[in-house]
C-alpha positions in Angstrom: 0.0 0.0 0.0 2.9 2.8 1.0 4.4 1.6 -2.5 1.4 2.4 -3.8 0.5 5.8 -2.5 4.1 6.2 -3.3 3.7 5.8 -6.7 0.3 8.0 -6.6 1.8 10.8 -5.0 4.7 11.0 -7.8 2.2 10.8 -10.2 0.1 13.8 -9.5 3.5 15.7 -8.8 4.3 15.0 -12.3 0.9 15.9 -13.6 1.1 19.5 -11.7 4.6 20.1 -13.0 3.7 19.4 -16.9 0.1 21.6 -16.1 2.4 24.3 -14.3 4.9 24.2 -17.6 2.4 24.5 -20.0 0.4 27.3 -18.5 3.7 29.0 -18.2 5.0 28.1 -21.8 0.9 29.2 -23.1 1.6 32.5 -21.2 4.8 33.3 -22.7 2.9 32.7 -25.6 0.4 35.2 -26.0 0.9 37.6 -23.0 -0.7 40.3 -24.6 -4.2 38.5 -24.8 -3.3 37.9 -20.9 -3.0 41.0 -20.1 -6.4 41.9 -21.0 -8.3 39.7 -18.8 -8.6 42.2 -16.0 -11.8 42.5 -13.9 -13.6 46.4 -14.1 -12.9 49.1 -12.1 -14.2 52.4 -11.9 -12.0 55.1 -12.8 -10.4 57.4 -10.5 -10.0 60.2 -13.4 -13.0 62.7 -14.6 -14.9 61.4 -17.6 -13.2 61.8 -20.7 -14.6 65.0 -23.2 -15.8 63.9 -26.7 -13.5 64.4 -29.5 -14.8 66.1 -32.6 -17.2 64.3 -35.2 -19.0 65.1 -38.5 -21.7 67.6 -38.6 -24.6 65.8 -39.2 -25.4 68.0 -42.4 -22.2 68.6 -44.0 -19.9 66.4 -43.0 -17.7 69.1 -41.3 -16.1 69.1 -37.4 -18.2 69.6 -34.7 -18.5 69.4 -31.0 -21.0 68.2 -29.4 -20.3 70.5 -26.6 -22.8 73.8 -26.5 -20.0 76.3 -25.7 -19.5 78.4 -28.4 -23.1 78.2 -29.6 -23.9 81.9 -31.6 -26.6 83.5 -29.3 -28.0 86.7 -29.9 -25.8 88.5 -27.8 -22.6 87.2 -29.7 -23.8 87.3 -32.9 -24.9 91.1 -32.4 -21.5 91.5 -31.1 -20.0 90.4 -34.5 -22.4 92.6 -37.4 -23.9 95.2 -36.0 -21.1 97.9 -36.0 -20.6 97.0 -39.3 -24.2 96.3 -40.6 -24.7 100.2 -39.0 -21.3 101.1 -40.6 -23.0 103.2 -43.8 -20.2 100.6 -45.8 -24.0 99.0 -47.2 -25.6 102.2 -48.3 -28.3 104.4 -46.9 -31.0 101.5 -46.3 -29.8 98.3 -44.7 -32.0 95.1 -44.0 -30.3 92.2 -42.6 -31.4 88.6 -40.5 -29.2 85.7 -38.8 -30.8 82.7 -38.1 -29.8 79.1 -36.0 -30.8 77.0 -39.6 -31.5 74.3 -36.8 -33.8 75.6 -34.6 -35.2 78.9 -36.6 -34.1 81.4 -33.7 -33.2 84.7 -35.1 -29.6 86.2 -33.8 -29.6 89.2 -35.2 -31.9 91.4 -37.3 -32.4 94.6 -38.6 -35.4 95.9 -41.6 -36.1 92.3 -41.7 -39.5 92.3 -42.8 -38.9 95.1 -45.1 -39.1 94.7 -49.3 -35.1 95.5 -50.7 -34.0 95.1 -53.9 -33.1 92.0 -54.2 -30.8 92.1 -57.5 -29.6 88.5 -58.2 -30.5 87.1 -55.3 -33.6 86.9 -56.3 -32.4 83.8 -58.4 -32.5 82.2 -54.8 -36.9 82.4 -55.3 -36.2 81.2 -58.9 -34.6 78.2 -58.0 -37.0 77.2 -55.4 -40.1 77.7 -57.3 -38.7 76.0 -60.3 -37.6 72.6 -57.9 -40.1 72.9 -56.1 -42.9 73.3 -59.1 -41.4 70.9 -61.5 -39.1 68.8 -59.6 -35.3 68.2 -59.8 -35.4 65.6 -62.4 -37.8 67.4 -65.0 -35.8 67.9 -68.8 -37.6 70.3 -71.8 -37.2 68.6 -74.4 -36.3 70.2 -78.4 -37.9 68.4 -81.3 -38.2 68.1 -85.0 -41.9 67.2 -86.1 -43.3 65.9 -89.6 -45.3 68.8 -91.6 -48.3 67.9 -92.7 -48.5 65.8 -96.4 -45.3 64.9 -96.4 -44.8 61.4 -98.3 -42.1 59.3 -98.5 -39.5 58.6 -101.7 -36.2 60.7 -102.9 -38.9 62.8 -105.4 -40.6 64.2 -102.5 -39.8 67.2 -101.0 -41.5 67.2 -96.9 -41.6 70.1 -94.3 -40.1 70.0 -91.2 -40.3 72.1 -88.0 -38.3 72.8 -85.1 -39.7 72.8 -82.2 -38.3 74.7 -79.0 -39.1 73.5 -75.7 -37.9 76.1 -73.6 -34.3 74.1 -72.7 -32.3 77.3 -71.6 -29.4 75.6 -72.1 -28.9 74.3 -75.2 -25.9 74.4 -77.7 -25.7 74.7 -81.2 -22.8 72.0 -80.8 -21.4 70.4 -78.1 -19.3 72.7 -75.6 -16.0 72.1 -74.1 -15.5 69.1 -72.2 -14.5 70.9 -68.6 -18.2 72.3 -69.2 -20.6 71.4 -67.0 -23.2 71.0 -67.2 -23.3 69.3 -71.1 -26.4 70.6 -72.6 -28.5 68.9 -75.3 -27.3 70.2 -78.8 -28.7 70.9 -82.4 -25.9 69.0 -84.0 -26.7 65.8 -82.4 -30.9 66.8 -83.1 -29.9 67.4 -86.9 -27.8 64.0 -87.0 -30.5 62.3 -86.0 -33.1 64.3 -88.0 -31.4 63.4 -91.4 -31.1 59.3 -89.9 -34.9 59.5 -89.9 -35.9 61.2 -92.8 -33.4 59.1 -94.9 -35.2 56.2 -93.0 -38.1 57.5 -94.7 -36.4 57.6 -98.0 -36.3 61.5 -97.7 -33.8 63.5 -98.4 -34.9 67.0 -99.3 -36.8 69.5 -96.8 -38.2 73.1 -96.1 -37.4 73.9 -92.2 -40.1 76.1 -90.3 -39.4 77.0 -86.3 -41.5 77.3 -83.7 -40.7 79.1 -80.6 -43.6 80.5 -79.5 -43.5 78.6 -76.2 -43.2 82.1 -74.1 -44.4 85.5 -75.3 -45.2 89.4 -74.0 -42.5 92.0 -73.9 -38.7 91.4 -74.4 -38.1 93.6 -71.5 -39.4 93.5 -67.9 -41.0 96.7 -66.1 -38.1 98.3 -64.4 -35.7 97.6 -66.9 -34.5 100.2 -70.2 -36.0 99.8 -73.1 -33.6 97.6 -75.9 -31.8 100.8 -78.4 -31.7 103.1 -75.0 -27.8 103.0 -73.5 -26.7 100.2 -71.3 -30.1 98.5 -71.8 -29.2 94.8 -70.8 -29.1 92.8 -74.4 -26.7 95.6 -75.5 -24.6 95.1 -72.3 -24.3 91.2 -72.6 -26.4 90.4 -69.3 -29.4 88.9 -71.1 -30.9 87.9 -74.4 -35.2 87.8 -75.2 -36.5 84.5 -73.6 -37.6 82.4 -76.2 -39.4 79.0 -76.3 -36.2 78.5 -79.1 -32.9 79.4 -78.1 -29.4 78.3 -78.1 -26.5 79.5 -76.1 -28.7 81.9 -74.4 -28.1 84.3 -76.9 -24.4 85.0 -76.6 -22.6 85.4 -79.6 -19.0 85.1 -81.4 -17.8 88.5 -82.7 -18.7 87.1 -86.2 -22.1 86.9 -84.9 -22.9 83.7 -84.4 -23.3 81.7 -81.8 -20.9 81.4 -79.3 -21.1 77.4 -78.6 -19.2 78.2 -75.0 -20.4 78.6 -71.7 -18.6 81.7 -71.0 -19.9 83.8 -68.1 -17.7 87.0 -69.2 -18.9 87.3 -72.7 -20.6 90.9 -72.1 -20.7 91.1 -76.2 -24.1 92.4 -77.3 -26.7 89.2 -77.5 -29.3 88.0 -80.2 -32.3 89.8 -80.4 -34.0 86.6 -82.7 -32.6 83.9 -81.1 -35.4 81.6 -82.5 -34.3 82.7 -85.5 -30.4 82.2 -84.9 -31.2 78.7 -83.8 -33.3 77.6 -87.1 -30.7 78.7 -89.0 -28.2 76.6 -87.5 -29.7 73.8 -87.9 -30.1 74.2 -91.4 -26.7 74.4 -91.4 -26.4 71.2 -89.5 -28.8 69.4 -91.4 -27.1 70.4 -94.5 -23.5 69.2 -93.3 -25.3 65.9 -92.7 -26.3 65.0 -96.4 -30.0 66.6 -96.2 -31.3 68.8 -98.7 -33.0 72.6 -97.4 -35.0 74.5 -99.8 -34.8 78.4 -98.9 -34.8 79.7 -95.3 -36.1 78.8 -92.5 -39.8 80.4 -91.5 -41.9 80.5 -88.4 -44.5 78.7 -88.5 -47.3 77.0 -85.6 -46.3 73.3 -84.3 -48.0 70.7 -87.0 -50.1 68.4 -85.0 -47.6 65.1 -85.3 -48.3 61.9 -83.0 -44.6 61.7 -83.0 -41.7 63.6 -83.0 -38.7 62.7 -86.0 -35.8 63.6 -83.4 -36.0 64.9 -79.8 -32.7 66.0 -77.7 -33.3 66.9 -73.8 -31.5 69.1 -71.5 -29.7 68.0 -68.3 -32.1 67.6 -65.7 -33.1 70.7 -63.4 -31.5 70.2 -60.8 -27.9 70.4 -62.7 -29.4 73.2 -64.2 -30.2 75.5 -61.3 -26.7 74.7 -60.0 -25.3 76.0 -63.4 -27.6 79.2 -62.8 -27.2 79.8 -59.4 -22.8 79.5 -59.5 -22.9 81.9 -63.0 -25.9 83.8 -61.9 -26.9 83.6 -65.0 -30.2 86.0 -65.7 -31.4 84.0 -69.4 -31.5 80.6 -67.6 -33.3 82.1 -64.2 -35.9 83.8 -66.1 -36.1 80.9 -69.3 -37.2 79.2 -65.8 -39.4 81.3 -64.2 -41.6 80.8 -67.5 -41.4 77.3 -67.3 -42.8 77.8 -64.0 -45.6 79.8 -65.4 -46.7 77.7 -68.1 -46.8 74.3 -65.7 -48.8 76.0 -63.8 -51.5 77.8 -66.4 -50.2 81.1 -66.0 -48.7 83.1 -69.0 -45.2 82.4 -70.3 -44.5 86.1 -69.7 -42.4 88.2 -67.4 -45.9 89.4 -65.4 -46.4 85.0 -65.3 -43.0 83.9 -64.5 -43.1 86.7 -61.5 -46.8 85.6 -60.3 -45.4 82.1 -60.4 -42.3 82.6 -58.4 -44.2 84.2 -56.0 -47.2 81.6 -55.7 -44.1 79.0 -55.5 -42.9 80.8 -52.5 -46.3 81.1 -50.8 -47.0 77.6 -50.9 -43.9 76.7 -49.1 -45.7 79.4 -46.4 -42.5 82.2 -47.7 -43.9 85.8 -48.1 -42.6 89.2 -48.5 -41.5 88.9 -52.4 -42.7 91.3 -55.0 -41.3 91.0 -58.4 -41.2 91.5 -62.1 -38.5 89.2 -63.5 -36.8 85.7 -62.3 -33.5 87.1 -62.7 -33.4 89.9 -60.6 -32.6 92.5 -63.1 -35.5 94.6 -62.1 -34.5 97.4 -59.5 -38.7 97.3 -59.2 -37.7 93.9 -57.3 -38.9 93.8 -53.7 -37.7 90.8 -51.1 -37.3 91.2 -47.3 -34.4 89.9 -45.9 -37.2 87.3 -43.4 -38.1 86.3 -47.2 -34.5 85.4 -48.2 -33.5 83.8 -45.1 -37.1 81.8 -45.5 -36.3 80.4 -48.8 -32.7 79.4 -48.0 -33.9 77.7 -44.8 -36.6 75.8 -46.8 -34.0 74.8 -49.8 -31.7 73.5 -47.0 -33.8 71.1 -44.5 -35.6 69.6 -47.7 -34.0 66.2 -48.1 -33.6 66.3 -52.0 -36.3 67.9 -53.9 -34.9 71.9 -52.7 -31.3 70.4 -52.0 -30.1 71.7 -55.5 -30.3 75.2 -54.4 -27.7 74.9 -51.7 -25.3 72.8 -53.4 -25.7 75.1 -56.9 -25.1 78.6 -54.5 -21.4 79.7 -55.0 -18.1 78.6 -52.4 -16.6 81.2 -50.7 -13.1 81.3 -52.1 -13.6 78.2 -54.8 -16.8 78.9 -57.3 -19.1 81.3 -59.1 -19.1 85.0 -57.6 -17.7 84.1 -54.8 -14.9 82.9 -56.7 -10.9 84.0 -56.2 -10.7 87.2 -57.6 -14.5 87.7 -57.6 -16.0 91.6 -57.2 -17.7 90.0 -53.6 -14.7 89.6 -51.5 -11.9 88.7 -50.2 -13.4 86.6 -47.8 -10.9 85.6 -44.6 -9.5 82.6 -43.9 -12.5 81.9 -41.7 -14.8 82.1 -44.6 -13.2 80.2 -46.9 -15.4 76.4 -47.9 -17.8 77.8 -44.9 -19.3 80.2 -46.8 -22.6 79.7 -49.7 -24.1 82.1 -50.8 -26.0 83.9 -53.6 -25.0 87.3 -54.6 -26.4 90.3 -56.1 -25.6 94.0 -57.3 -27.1 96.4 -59.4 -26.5 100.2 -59.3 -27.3 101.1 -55.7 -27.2 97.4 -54.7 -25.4 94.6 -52.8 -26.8 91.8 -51.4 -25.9 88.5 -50.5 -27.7 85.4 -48.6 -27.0 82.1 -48.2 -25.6 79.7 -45.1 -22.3 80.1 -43.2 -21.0 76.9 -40.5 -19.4 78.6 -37.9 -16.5 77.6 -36.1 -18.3 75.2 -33.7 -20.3 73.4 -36.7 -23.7 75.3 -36.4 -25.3 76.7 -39.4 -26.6 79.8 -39.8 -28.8 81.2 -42.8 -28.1 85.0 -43.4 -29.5 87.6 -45.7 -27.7 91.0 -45.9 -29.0 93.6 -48.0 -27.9 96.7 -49.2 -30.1 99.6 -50.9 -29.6 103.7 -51.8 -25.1 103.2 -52.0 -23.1 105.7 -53.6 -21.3 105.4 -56.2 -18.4 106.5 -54.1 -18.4 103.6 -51.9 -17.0 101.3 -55.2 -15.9 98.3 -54.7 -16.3 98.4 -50.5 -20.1 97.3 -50.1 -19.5 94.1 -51.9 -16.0 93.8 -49.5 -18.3 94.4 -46.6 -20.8 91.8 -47.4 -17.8 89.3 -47.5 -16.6 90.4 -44.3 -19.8 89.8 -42.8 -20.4 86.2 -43.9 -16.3 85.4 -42.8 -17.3 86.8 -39.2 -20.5 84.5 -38.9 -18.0 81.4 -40.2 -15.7 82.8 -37.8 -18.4 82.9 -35.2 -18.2 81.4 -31.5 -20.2 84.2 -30.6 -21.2 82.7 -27.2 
């Protein structure tokens, strides 16, 4: 028995060595697994404050924290020596506003009508998104006349028919352009594929681009032959239900085929005109035969159309008209927003339109005559502004184009380097979007600025009655301002 418990004994001795070694050679292992299994205890340090994170709306740094939050006080602090400064004329309307929560921090004249100038694009936008929706083309088409029969002996009539596509290009623009609007050359190429289809190959061309109508001119604006009138000056052509490079033209004449936002050459004043007769040009390159000139002449009433092109969709267009502040697209699209919705396709429509638009999405305080903003008969109160921008930038996509489309401070559009609304400081620069607008006597400017502790505020600053010996310094001023909202702690 002793040998036996002997025996036992030097057993389990052996068995605890070889468990002892390989725990110990299992530890040497992975001792940085080991070291993890420790039981909880409670800190003896303060809790830990939050790093920064994304702003839930654009992406940029934040703080959950609430110092530094603009209050009314603060904000005040910033803009109102300068808003009272006499750097933004004789009559001054501004409003500050939390986009979040709606609460105004800081305001001055804000229910007040200003000339808006170009800012009134801001209305234009929304009513068009908002009316139409962000996907909605205009389509440009060629249609059958009447009688026309099919065989190489057989001459048939065909018309052009404009859609009211402000965009669109005799031939395709350069390829940094954006965006690519729908052309004539590619229309006429694919004109002449279906009349040959139809063993045709010799045509009259008629145009129709009696889509919009009334004057050529807006109340409040010069009359075309007096000086500086705006087709003269190169800010605007007659809006036509058939047009092509909004009007702009080469110094031969024709048009220009660019998008260029500095061609202040003297526009068409029969653009409908200027586009038929590029397309007869087209047409012809492409093997077709065109008797004479091209005439007006009323829509024929076709079940189909021979060719179609369409335009980018809205939404790319607004951007394009919001970063150039480009007056033939903004009121080409006030009309649209008049004819969708019964009204005339004339300035008086397009202005009732806007302004319905507005209305419905519960914005008042606008009174207009154009969708461009050319008018210095234009009335918007800053609360009107500030109501539209706010509404464009809490819709989830439908409005969303308005904010995206509205110039960078620093990068884009008029708010561009070099731009006549600046410099902006370093505060300002990516935080800053914003529409602008001058006129004689004018500067204005409203948009959305994230200030330095990722809250977003929606301003409108306006400017009325400035001398002419202010120059350049309202539009400086108005820069200044939106950097010190970016810049903003203002707690």
């Amino acid at each position: 028995m002793n040998r036996l418990a002997r025996m036992m004994a030097l057993s389990l001795a052996l068995l605890c060595l070889f468990t002892i070694g390989a725990g110990a050679a299992v530890a040497r292992l992975m001792p940085h697994r080991l070291s993890l299994f420790e039981l909880p205890a409670i800190s003896g340090h303060g809790v830990a404050r939050p790093g920064k994170v994304l702003h839930p709306s654009t992406g940029a740094p934040s703080t959950t924290s609430s110092a530094g939050v603009a209050t009314v006080a603060g904000v005040t602090a910033r803009v109102s020596r300068v808003v009272t400064s006499g750097a933004l004329g004789a009559h001054v309307g501004a409003l500050v506003t939390d986009l979040s929560s709606g609460q105004s921090l800081y305001q001055q004249n804000a229910m007040t009508g200003f000339t808006p100038a170009s800012t009134t694009k801001i209305a234009t936008a929304v009513a068009a998104l908002e009316m139409l929706g962000p996907q909605a083309r205009f389509s440009t088409r060629v249609m059958l006349g009447r009688g026309a029969k099919a065989g190489a002996g057989h001459r048939a009539r065909i018309v052009l028919v404009g859609g009211g596509d402000p965009t669109l290009a005799v031939r395709r623009y350069p390829a940094g352009d954006y965006p690519q609007p729908a052309t004539l050359s590619a229309l006429a190429a694919a004109t002449a594929k279906a009349l040959r289809a139809k063993g045709i190959s010799s045509v009259s061309v008629s145009y129709d681009g009696s889509m919009f109508g009334g004057p050529m001119v807006a109340r409040g604006w010069k009359k075309i032959g007096e000086p500086g009138n705006y087709i003269s000056t190169g800010n605007f052509a007659p809006i036509a239900g058939l047009e092509v490079d909004q009007g702009r033209l080469t110094a031969r004449g024709t048009p220009e085929d660019s998008d260029d936002a500095g061609n202040y050459r003297p526009r068409s004043l029969t653009p409908s005109r200027d586009a038929a007769d590029a397309f007869v040009m087209l047409l012809r390159q492409d093997g077709i035969t065109v008797h004479g000139k091209p005439s007006g002449a009323p829509t024929p009433r076709s079940r189909t159309p021979l060719a179609t092109v369409q335009s980018p969709a809205l939404a790319a267009i607004v951007q394009q008209m919001l970063t150039e502040s480009n007056n033939v697209i903004a009121d080409t699209l006030a009309r649209q927003v008049a004819v969708a919705t019964g009204r005339p396709g004339t300035f008086a429509g397009a202005a009732a339109a806007v302004t319905a638009a507005a209305a419905k999405l519960n914005v008042h305080g606008l009174h207009l005559f154009d969708g461009s903003g050319l008018s210095p008969l234009d009335r918007i109160s800053p609360r009107a502004l500030v109501g539209l921008v706010a509404v464009a930038a809490k819709s989830k996509a439908r409005l969303r184009p308005v904010i995206t489309g509205m110039p960078v401070a620093g990068f884009s559009g008029t708010l561009g380097p070099g731009s006549f609304f600046g410099p902006f400081g370093k505060a300002g620069l990516g935080m800053v979007r914003a529409k602008t607008g001058n006129l004689n006597h004018v500067a204005t400017m409203a948009g959305i600025a994230l200030t330095a502790h990722g809250q977003l505020l929606a301003f409108a600053f306006m400017g009325n009655g400035i001398s002419a010996r202010l120059g350049a310094q309202p539009e400086s001023t108005l820069a200044q301002l939106a950097t010190a909202l970016a810049d903003c702690g203002c707690g």
